[in-house]
Structure formats: C-alpha cells, structure tokens
Backbone as CSV, one residue per row, in Angstrom:
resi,resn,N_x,N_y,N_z,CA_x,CA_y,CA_z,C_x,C_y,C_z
1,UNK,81.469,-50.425,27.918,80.492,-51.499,28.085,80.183,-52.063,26.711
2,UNK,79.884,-53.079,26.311,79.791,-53.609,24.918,79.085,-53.722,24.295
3,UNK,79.005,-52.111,24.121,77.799,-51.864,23.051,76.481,-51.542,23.412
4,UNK,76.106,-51.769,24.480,74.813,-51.732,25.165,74.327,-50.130,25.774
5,UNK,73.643,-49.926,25.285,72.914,-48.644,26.134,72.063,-48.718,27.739
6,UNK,72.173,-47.675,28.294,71.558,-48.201,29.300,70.168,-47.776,29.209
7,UNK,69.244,-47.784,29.940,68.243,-48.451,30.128,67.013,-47.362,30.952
8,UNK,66.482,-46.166,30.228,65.619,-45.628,30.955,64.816,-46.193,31.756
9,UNK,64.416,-46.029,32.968,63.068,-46.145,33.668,62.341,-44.861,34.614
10,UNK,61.188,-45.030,34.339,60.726,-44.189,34.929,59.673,-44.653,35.853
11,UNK,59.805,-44.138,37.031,58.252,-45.240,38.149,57.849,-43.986,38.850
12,UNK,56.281,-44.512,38.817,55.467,-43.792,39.217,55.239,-43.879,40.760
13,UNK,54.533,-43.174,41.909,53.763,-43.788,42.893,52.871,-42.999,43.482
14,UNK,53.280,-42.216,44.937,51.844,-41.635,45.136,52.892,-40.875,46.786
15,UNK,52.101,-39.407,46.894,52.710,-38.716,47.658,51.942,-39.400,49.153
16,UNK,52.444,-38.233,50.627,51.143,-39.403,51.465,49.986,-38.485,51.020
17,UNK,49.437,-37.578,50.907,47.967,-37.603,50.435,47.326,-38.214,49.138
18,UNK,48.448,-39.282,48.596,47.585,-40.363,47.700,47.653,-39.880,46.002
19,UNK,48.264,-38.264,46.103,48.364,-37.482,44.982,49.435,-38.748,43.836
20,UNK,49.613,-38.566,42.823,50.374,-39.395,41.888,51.435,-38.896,42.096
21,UNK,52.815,-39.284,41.433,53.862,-38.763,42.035,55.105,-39.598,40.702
22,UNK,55.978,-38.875,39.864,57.375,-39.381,39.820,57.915,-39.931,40.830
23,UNK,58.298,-41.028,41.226,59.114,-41.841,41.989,60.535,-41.569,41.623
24,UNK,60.544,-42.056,40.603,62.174,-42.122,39.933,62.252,-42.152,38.358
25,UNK,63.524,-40.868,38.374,63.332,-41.372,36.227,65.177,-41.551,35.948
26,UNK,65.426,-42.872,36.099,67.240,-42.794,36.314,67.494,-43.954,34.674
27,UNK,68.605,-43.861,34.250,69.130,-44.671,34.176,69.622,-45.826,34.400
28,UNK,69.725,-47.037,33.642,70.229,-48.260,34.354,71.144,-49.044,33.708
29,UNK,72.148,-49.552,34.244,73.237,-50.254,33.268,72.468,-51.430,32.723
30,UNK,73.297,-51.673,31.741,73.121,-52.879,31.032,74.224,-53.578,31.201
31,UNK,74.650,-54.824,32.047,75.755,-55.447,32.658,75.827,-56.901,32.268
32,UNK,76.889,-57.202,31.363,77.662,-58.612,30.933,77.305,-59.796,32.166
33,UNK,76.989,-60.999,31.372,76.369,-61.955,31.862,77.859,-62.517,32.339
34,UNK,77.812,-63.572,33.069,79.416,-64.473,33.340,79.222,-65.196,31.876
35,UNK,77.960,-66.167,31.038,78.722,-66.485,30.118,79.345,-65.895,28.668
36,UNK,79.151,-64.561,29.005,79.367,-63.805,27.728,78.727,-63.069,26.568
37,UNK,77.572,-64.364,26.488,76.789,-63.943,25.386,75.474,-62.796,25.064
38,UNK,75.023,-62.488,26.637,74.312,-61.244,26.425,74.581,-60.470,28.192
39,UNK,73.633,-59.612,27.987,73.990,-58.091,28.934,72.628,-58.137,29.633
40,UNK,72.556,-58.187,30.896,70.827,-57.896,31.114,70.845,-56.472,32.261
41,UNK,69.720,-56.110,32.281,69.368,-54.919,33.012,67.969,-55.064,33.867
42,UNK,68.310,-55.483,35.125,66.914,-55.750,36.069,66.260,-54.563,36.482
43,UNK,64.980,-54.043,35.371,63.947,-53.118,36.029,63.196,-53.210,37.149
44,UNK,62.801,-54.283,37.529,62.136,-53.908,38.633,61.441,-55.376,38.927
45,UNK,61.075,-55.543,39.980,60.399,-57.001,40.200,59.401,-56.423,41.921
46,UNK,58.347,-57.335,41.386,57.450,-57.696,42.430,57.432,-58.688,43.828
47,UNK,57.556,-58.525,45.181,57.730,-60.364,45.585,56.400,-60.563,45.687
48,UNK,55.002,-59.967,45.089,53.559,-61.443,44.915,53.123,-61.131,43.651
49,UNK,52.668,-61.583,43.058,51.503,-61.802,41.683,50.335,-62.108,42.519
50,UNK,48.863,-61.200,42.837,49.109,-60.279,42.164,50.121,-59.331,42.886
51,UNK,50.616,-57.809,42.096,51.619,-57.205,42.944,50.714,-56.103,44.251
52,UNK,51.630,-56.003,44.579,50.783,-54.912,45.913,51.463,-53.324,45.300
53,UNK,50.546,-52.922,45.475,50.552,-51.252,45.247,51.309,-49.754,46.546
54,UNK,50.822,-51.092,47.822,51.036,-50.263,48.956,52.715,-50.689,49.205
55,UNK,53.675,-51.906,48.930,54.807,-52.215,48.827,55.558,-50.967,48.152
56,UNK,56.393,-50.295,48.926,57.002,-49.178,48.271,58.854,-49.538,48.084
57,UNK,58.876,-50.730,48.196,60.259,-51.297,48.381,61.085,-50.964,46.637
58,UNK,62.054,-50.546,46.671,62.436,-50.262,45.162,62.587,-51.876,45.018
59,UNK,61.854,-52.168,43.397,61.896,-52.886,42.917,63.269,-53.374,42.313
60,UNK,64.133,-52.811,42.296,65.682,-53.650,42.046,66.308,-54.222,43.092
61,UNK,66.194,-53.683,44.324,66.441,-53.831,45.477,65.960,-55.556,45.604
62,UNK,65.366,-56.617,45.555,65.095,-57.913,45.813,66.271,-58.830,44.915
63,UNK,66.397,-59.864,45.657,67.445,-60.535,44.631,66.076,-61.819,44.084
64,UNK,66.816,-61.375,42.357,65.811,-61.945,41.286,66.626,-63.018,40.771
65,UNK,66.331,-64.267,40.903,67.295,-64.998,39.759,66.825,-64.774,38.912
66,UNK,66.863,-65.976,38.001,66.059,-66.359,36.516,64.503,-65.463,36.322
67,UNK,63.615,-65.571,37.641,62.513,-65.646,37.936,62.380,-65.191,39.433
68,UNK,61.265,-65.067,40.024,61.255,-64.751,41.159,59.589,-65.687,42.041
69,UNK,60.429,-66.180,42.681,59.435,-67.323,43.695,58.137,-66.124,44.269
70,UNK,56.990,-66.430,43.794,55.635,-65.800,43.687,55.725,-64.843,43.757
71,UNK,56.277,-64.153,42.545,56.606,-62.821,42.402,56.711,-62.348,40.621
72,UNK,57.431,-61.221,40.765,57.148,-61.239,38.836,58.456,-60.183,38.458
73,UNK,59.394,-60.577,37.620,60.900,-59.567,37.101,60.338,-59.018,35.930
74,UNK,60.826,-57.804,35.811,61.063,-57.441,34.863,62.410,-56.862,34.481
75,UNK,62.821,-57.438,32.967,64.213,-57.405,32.736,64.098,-57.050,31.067
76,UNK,65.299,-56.505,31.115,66.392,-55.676,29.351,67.424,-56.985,29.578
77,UNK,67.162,-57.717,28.117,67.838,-58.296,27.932,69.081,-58.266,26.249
78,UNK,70.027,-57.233,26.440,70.335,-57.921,25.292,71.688,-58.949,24.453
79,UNK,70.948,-59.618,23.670,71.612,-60.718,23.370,72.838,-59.351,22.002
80,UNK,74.024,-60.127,22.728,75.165,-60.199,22.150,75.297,-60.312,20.759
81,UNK,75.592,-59.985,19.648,75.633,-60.520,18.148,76.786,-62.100,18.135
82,UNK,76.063,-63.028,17.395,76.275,-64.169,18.074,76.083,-65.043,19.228
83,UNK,75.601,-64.598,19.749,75.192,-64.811,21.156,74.023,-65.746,21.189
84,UNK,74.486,-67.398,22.547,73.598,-68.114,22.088,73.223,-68.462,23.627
85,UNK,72.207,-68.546,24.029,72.091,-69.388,25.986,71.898,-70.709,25.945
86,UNK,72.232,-70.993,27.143,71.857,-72.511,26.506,70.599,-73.067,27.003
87,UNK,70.462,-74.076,26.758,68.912,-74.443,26.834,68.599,-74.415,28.362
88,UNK,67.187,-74.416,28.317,66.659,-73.984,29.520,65.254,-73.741,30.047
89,UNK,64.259,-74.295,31.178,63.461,-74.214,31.310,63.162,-73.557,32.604
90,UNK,62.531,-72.550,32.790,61.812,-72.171,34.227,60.077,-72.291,34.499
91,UNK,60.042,-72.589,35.924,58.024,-73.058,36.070,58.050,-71.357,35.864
92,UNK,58.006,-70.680,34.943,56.929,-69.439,34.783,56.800,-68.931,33.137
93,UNK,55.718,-67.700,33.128,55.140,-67.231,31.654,56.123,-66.547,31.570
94,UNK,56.616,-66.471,30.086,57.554,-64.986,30.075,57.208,-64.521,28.784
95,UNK,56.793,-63.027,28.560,56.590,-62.278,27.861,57.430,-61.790,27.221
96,UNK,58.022,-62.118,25.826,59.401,-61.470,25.683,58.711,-60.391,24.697
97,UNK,59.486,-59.094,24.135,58.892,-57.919,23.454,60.027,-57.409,22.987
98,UNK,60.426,-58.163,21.685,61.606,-57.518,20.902,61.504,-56.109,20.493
99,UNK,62.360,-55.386,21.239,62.719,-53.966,20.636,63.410,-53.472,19.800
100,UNK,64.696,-54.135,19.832,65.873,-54.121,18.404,66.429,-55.440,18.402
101,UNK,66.802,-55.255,16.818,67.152,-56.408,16.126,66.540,-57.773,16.208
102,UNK,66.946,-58.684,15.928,66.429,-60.187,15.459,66.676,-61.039,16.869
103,UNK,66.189,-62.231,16.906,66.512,-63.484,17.906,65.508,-64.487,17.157
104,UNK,66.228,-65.551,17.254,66.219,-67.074,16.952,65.561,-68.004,18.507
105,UNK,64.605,-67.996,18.207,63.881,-69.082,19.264,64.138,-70.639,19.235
106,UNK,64.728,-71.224,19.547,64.818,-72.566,19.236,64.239,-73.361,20.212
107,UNK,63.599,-74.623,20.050,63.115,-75.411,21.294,63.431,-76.605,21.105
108,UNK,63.402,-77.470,22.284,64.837,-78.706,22.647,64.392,-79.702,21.070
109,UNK,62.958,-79.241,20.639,62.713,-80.413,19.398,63.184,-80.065,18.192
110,UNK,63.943,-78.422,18.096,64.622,-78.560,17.031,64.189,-77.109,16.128
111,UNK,62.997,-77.635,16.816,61.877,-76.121,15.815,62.329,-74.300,15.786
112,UNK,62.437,-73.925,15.617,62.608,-72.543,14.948,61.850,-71.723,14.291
113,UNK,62.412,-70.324,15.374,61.099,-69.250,15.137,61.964,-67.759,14.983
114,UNK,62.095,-66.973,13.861,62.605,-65.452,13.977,61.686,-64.677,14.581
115,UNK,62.420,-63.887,15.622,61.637,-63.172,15.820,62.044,-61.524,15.832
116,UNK,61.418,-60.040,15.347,62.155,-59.125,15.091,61.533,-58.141,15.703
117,UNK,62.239,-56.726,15.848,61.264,-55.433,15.917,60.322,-55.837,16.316
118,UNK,59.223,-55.257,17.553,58.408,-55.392,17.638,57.037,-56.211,18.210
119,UNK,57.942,-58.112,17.435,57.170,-59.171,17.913,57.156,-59.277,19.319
120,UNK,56.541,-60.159,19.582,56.027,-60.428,21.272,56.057,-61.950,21.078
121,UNK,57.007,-62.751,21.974,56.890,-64.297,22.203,56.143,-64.146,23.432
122,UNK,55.106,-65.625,23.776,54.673,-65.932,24.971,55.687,-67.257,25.200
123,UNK,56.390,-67.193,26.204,56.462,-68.512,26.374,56.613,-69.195,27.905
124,UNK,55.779,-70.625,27.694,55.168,-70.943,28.790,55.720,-72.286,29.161
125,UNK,56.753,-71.802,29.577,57.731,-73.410,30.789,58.233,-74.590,29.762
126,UNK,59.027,-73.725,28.629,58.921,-74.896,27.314,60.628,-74.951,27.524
127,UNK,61.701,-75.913,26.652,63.495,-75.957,26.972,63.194,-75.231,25.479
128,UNK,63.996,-74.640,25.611,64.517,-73.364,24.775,65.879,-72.387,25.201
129,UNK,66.262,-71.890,23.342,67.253,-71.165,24.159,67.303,-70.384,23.225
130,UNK,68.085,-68.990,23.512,67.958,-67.863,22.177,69.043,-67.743,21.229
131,UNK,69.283,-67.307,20.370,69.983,-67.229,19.419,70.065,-65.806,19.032
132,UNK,70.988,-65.092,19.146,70.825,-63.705,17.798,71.610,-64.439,16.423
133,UNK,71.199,-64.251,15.833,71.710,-64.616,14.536,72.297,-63.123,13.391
134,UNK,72.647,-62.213,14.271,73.415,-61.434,13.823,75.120,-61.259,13.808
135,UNK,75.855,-61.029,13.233,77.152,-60.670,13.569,77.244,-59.266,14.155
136,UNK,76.584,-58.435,13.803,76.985,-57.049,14.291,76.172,-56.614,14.919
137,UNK,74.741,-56.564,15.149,73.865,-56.049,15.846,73.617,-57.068,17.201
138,UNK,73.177,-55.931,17.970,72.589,-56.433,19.675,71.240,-56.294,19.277
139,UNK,70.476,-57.587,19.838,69.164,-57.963,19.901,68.957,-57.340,21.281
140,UNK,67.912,-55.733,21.492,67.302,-56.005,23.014,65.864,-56.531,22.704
141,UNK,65.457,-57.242,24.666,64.528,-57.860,24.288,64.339,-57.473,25.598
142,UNK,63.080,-56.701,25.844,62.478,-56.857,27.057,61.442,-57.928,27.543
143,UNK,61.725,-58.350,28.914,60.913,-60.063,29.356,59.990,-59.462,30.888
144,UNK,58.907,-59.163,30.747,58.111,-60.031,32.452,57.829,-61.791,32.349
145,UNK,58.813,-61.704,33.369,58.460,-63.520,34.142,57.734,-63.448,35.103
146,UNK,56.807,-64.243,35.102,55.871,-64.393,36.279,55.832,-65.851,36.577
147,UNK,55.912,-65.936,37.454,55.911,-67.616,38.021,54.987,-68.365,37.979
148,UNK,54.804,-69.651,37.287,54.053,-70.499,36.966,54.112,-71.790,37.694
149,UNK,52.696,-72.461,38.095,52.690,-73.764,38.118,53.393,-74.765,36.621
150,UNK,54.054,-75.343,37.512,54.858,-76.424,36.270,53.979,-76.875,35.341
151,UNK,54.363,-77.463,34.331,52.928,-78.089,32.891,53.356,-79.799,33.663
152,UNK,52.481,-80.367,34.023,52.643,-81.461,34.021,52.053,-82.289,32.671
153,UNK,53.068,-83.399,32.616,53.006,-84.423,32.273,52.823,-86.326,32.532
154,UNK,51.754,-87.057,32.367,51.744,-88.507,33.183,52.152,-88.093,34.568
155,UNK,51.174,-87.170,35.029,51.070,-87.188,36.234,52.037,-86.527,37.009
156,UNK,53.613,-85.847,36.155,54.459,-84.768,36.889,54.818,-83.727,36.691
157,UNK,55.523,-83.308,37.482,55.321,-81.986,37.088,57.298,-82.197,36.457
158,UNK,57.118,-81.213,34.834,58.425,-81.066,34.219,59.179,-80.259,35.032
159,UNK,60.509,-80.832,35.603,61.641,-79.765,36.402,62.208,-78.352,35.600
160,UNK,62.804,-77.598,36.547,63.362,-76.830,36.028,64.719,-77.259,35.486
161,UNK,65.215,-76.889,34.353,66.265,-76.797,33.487,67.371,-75.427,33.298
162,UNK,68.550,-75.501,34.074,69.381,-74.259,33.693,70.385,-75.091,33.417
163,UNK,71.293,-74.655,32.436,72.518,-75.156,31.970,73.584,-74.693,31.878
C-alpha cells in the first residue's frame, strides 16, 4: 500500500444494562483515491447532526461521499507527497487536524496557508484545494464534515463544486 499506515479506531458503546462497553478496537486501511494523489480511511459517520446515541449501526457501514446529507463523516486523509485535489466546494464545516507532515491550503483567490503538525483548519463551504508540498513525506490529516446550509450570496445560495 503506498506508504500509508492503517488507521486505529477504537468505539465505545453500552452493554443492554446501559454498562459502557468496547465496541470495537480494529484496524483500518488506508485506500488510494482513483485520482492518485491521496489515500483516505472512512472512520465512521453519523446519518443526523445532532447524532443519535441509541443508532447502533456501524458507522462505516453508510455510504459517505464527500460529506454526508444531514449527517456527519469522519475521515484519515492522507495526502500523497506531491499530491494536489482539485478545487472544490461542499455545503458543509470541515474540521481538518493535521497529524503528520505539512499541507498547502489554497483558495480559488489565490491565497495560501501552511499548515503542519498539529494545526486545526476550519473550513466553511469556501473552493479550495490541498497541496502537500512535500516530495517524500505523506501529510495525514484527519477531517469531521458536517453538513452545512450553503453561504449565500445576492440572494443565492453558492453550488457545490467537485472537479
């Protein structure tokens, strides 16, 4: 696999007398995108915001695109060394939380942001696309998307953008 580690998770829930409980502590691949440039790993997703507690459905089990229609993904994303997406907008918040290495934020106006170790992007329904700006290292980046009302503008609402 190229380079990518996979992907602890561990989920909690509740026995039937309500006691707390290990659910699951597995491994998860980290699996090549069709365009090449990064690997993602779907932890787990919600279908409402807020989520329900009593829903015991394994959270990988739903099909997630980008985002999930009134619902919320959580995803391991990592970008490829060199590795660029192309621009792109979805109606939701996404929390990104760099864990290793660098990524290059760019937005459709040009602007530019490093981001490394550690940082936390918010970003909220803006065209953007990522960049690692490494040759040798994999950027992971863990993301919750949660679905957003669109930002309108003169009265509309901005479409979604995949490219």
């Amino acid at each position: 696999m190229i380079g990518s580690a996979d992907v602890r998770r561990i989920v909690t829930g509740h026995d039937p007398s309500g006691r707390a409980i290990f659910a699951s502590d597995d491994l998860l691949p980290v699996n090549p995108i069709a365009s090449g440039d990064a690997a993602f790993s779907l932890v787990w997703t919600t279908a409402t915001v807020p989520a329900d507690n009593n829903d015991d459905t394994e959270g990988r089990d739903r099909d997630a695109g980008l985002t999930l229609h009134q619902g919320s993904v959580l995803r391991v994303v990592d970008m490829l060394p060199g590795g660029v997406s192309p621009f792109h907008r979805s109606s939701s918040i996404d929390y990104g939380i760099v864990l290793a290495g660098e990524v290059e934020l760019e937005l459709d106006g040009g602007a530019v942001r490093i981001a490394g170790a550690g940082d936390i992007i918010v970003q909220r329904g803006t065209v953007h696309l990522w960049r690692n700006p490494s040759a040798t290292n994999i950027c992971r980046i863990a993301f919750v998307l949660i679905e957003a009302v669109p930002r309108i503008v003169d009265g509309n609402p901005l479409p979604d953008i995949m490219e």
